[in-house]
C-alpha positions, -999 to +999 in steps of 0.1 A: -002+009+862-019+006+825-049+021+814-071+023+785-097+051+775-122+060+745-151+076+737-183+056+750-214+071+734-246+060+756-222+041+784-206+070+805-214+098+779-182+117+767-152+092+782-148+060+799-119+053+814-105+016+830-080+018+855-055-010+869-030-014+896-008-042+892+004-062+921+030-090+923+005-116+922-027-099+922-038-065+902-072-044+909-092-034+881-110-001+883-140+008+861-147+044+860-160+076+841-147+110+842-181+133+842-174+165+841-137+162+856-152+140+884-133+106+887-165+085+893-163+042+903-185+020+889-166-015+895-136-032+911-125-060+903-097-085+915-078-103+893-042-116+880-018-088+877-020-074+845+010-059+822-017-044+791-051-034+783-070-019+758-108-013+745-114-027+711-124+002+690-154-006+665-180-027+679-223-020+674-222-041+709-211-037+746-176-028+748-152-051+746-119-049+768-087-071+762-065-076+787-028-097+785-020-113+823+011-121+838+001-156+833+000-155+801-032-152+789-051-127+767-086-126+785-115-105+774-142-088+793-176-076+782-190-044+797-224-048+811-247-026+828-276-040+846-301-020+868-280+008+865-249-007+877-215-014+857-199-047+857-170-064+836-178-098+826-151-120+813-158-137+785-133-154+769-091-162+767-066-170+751-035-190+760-014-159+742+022-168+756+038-205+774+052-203+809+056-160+800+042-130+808+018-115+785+033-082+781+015-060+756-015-062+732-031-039+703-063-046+681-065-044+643-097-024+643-084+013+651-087+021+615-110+012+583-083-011+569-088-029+604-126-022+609-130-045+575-114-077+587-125-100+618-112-087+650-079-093+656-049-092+691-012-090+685+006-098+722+044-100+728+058-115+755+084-122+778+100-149+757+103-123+729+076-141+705+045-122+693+010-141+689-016-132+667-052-143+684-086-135+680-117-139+692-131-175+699-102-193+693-086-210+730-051-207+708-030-182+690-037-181+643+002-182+653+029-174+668+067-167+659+096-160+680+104-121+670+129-112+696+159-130+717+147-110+747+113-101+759+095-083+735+079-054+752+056-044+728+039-050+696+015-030+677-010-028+645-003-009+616-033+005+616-033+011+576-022-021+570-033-046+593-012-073+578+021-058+594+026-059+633+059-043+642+074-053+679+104-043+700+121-059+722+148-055+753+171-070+722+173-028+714+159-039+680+124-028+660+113-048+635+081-052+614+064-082+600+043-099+575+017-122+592+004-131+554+038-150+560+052-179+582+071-147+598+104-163+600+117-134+583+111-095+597+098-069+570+128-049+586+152-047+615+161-011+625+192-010+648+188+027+659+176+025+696+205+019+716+185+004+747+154-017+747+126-006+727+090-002+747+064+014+724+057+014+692+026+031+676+008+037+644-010+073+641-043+063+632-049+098+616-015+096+590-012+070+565+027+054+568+035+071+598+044+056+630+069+060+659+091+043+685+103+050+718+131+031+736+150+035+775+177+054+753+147+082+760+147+085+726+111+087+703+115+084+666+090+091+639+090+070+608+075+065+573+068+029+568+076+034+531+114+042+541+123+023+573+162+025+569+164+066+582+134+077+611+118+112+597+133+129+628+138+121+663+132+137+699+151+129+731+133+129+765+151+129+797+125+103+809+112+065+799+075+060+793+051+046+770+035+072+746+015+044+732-018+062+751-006+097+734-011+086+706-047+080+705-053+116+699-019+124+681-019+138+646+012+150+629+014+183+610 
């Protein structure tokens, strides 16, 4: 299961949340709010399974919903409301990965740096390459094999929208230049000792981001120094924090 949540002034009032089970060859999208504690449906929706989703962040229109698809696709969906009713209307995709799973996504927009460049999706997938997409195109700006296994996810800096950082079931994070042909990483850090499955940028600290890995293992880092993690904290469980991070701040 994945979700995706943000505030929604003058949709569902304080929090809007999208919910989806994933199936072997089928997933269920759930639209609903949370008033006042009070999980509340407003849509269903069937669908290809689904590995990612997320709400773009800064728009002055209907909320916008990306979603990467087990066959591949990065697909977007407009939320509508019509007589009082919510619906998700898809409006576009994007052939994101070949013959792969789409396996996670992130926009460029969480952040000023983002909110003043056209909106942009990073999505990894199970090839290990990352594409760079955005909306109205049918095909990636590009796309660049960043891993030798699948690359479970890829994320924004949200400072510095130029540099997407990925990792992949290759134990390896990296971090990349897309004002380049990216056939070089930024860096390759070596300290997870299992796969790597979420990386993510704290949109309230300049420079600061962190990983997490199987080896239940999260490191924080400072994008100026990438060789040595600020500190580290083991877990005795696997997850992605990726959604923790949304209202994260470091002190």
């Amino acid at each position: 299961m994945c979700w995706s949540s943000r505030p929604a002034a003058g949709w569902f009032g304080e929090k809007r949340f999208a919910h989806l089970i994933l199936g072997n060859k089928e997933g269920n999208l759930w639209l609903a709010s949370l008033p006042r504690l009070a999980l509340v449906e407003h849509f269903r929706l069937d669908c290809d399974a689904i590995l990612d989703m997320k709400w773009r962040w800064m728009t002055d229109k209907a909320p916008c919903l990306a979603v990467s698809t087990a066959k591949g696709l990065l697909q977007f969906y407009h939320l509508q409301k019509k007589e009082g009713r919510y619906s998700l209307v898809l409006e576009e995709e994007c052939r994101a990965a070949d013959n792969a799973l789409a396996l996670s996504l992130d926009w460029n927009d969480r952040c000023a740096a983002g909110q003043a460049r056209p909106p942009a999706v990073a999505v990894s997938d199970q090839n290990g390459a990352i594409s760079l997409c955005c909306w109205g195109r049918g095909t990636p700006l590009r796309t660049w094999t960043a891993h030798t296994f699948p690359a479970w996810i890829t994320a924004f800096d949200y400072h510095a929208v130029d540099v997407v950082y990925s990792g992949g079931d290759d134990c390896l994070l990296k971090g990349w230049d897309t004002r380049t042909d990216c056939s070089h990483p930024l860096f390759v850090s070596k300290r997870h000792t299992m796969g790597v499955c979420s990386v993510h940028s704290n949109p309230n600290k300049e420079f600061e981001f962190l990983s997490g890995s199987y080896d239940e293992i999260v490191f924080l880092w400072d994008s100026r120094n990438r060789k040595v993690p600020v500190c580290e904290e083991r877990h005795n469980f696997s997850f992605s924090f990726e959604k923790l991070g949304h209202t994260h701040t470091h002190t």
